[in-house]
C-alpha positions as a Markdown table, in Angstrom:
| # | Residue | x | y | z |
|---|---|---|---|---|
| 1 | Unk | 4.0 | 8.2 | -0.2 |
| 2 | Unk | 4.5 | 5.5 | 2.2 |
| 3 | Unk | 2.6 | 7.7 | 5.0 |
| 4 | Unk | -0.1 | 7.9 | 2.5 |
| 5 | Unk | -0.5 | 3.8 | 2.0 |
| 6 | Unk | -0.4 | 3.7 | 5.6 |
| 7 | Unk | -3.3 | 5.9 | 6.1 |
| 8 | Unk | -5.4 | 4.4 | 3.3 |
| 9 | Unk | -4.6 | 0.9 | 5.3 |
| 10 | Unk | -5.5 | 1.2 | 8.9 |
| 11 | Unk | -9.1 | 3.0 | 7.7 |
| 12 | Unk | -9.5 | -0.5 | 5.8 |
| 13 | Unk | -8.5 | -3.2 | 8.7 |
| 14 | Unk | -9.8 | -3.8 | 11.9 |
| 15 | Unk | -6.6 | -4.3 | 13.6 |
| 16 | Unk | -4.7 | -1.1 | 12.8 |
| 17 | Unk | -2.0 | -1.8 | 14.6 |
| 18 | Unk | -0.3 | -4.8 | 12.6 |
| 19 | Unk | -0.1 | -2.4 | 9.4 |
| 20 | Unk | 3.8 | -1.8 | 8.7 |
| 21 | Unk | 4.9 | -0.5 | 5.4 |
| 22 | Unk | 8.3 | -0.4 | 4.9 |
| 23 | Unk | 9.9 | 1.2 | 2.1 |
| 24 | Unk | 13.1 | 0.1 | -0.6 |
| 25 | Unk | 14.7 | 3.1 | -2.8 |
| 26 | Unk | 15.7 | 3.1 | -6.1 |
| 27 | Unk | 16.8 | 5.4 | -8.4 |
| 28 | Unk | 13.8 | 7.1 | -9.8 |
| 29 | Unk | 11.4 | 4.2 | -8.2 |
| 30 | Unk | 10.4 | 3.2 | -4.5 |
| 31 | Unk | 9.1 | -0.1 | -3.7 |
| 32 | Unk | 6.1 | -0.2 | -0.6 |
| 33 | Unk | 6.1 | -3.7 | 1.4 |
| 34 | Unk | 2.8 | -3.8 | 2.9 |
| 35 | Unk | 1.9 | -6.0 | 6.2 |
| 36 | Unk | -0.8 | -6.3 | 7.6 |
| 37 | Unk | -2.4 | -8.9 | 10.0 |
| 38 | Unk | -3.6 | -12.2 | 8.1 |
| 39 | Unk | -7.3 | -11.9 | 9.3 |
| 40 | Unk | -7.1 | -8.3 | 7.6 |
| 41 | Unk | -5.7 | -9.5 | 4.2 |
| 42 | Unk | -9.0 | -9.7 | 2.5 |
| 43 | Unk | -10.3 | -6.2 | 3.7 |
| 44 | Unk | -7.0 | -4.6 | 1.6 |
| 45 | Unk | -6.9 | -6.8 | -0.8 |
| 46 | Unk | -10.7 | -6.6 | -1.8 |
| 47 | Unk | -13.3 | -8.4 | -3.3 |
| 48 | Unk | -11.2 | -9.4 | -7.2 |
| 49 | Unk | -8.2 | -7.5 | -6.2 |
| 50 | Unk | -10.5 | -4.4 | -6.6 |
| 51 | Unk | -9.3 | -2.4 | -3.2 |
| 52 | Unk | -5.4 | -3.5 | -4.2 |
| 53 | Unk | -5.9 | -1.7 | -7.5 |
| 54 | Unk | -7.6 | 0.9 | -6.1 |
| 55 | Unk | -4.6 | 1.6 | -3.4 |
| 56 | Unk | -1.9 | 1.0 | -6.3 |
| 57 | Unk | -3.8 | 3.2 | -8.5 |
| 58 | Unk | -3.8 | 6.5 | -6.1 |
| 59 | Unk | -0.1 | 5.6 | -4.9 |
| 60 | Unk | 0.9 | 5.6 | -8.6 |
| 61 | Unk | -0.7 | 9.4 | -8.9 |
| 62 | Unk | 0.9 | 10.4 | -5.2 |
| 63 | Unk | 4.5 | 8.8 | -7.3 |
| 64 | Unk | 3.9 | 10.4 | -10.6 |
| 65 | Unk | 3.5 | 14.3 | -9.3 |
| 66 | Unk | 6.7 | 13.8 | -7.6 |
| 67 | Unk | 8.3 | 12.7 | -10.9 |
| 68 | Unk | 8.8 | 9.2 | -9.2 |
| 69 | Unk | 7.9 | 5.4 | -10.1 |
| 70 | Unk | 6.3 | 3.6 | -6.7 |
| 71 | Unk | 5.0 | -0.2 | -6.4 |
| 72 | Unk | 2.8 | -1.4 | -4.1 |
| 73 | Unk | 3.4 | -5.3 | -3.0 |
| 74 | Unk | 1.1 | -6.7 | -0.2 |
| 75 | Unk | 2.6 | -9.2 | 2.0 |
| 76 | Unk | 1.1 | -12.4 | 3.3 |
C-alpha cells in the first residue's frame, strides 16, 4: 500500500523527490503520513479536496482486498 500512495504521488507533483510516506501499524489498520513539498500541496490535494479523495479512495480498495483498514493523512 504505501508503495502504491507513493507512486500515485510523485506522477502528481513536480518535485518528486520531496514525497515521503511513512507508515504507522496497527492491528488490523495502517496509518500513511504523506509529505510532500509545500509548493506541491495543492497538486495532491486538488481542486475541493477532489484528488485527496480520489487517492484515499483507491488506498481504501488496495486496504480492503488485503482484509486491512488504511488512512491516508497529508502533511503540511
Amino acid at each position: 500500500m504505501r508503495d502504491l500512495v507513493l507512486w500515485l504521488s510523485r506522477e502528481l507533483v513536480e518535485k518528486k523527490d520531496a514525497v515521503r510516506v511513512e507508515t504507522i501499524e496497527r492491528d488490523r489498520s495502517t496509518v500513511l503520513e504523506l509529505t510532500v513539498d509545500p509548493d506541491d500541496l495543492g497538486r495532491v490535494i486538488g481542486r475541493g479536496g477532489r484528488t485527496a479523495k480520489a487517492l484515499r479512495a483507491v488506498l481504501e480498495i488496495a486496504a480492503r482486498r488485503q482484509g486491512r483498514r488504511a488512512v491516508l493523512d497529508i502533511l503540511d
